[in-house]
N, C-alpha and C positions, 0 to 999 in steps of 0.2 A: 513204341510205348515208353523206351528209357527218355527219349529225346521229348516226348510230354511233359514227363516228370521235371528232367534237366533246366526245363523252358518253367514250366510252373513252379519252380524252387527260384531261380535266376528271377522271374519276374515278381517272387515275396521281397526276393532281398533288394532287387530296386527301389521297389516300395517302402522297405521297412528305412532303407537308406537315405531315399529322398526324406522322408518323412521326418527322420532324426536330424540330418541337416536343415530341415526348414524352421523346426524346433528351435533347434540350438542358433539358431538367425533372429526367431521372429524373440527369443525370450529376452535376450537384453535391448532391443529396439524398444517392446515393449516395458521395459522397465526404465530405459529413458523418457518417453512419453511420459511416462507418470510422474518420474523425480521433477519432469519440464512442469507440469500440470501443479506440480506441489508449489517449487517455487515462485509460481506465479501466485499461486495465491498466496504466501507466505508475502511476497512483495506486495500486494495489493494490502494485504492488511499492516503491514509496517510503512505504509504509503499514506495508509488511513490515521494512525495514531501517530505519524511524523503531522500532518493536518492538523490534527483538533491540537496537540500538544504546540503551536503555533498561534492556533487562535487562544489557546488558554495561556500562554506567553502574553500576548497582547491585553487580555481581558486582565489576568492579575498580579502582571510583572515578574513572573517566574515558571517555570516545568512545574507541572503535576509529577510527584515524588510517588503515588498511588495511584495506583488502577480502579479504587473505587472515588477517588477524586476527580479522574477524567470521566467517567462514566459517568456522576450526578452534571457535571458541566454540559457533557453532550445532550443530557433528557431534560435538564430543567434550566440550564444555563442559555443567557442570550449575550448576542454582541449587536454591536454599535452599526448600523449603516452608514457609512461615509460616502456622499458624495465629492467629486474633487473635479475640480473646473479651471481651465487657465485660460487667463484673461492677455490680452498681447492688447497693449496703449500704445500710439505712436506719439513720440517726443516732439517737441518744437525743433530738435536738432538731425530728424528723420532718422532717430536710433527706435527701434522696440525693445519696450522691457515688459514682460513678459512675471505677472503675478498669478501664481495659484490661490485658488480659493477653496475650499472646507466647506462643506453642509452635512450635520448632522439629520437625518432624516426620519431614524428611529433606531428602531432594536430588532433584530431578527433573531428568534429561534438558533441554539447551535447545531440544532438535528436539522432544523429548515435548510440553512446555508450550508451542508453537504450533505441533503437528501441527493440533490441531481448527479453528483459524480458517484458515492457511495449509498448508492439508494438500497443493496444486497447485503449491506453490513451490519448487524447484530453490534449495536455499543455493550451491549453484556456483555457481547463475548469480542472484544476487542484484544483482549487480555491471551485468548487463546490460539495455539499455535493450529495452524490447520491441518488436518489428516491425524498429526500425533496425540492431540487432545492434551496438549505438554502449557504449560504457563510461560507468557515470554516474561523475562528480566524486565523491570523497570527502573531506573537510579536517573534522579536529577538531583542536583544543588550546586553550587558554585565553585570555580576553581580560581586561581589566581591567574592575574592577565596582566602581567607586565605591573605590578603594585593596583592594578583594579581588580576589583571579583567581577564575574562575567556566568551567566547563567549555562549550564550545559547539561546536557540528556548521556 
């Protein structure tokens, strides 16, 4: 009867032991997952606003300095379709020279041209940091570059 007991006490605290051990394993593994899970998305959406902040460099010769500046760009603003073509002539002296050529073709949506990579991305919510619900920083204007000003984020 003692050696019942001895055996049924011995096999709680196996258990109660295993149990704490697997705990105390599985709780920061799982709290890596998730920090992993966060930064990914944190990178995906500073991946998205490094993008439109590129095409709106291009569209109007400088960084969006506001978050509600990038935002009307992305819903209502369009860019240029370029086409670009090179052309290889062969010379009377059997050199090739070699001209690119430009076609303007129209205007595309700014939401259109990164629907397909960023098709999950809220432009509202561009601005917001993911999981914390926190506002990211935005600063653009010019710094000095050598006696030239030079655009920077």
């Amino acid at each position: 009867m003692v050696t019942r007991i001895v055996t049924l006490v011995l096999l709680i605290g196996a258990i109660s032991l295993g149990y704490m051990l697997y705990s105390n394993v599985k709780g920061p593994v799982d709290e890596k997952v998730s920090i992993q899970r966060t930064e990914k998305q944190i990178e995906r959406k500073l991946k998205y606003v490094r993008d439109v902040q590129a095409l709106y460099l291009v569209q109007n010769g400088k960084y969006a300095g506001k978050w509600k500046d990038l935002e009307d760009f992305v819903l209502n603003g369009s860019i240029l379709n370029v086409q670009q073509r090179e052309v290889t002539k062969l010379q009377d002296d059997g050199k090739e020279t070699i001209t690119i050529e430009y076609d303007t073709l129209g205007t595309i949506p700014v939401k259109d041209s990164l629907a397909g990579q960023y098709a999950d991305v809220d432009p509202r919510k561009m601005s917001i940091i993911p999981v914390t619900g926190k506002q990211f920083t935005l600063f653009a204007g010019k710094v000095d570059n050598g006696g030239r000003d030079a655009q920077c984020l």
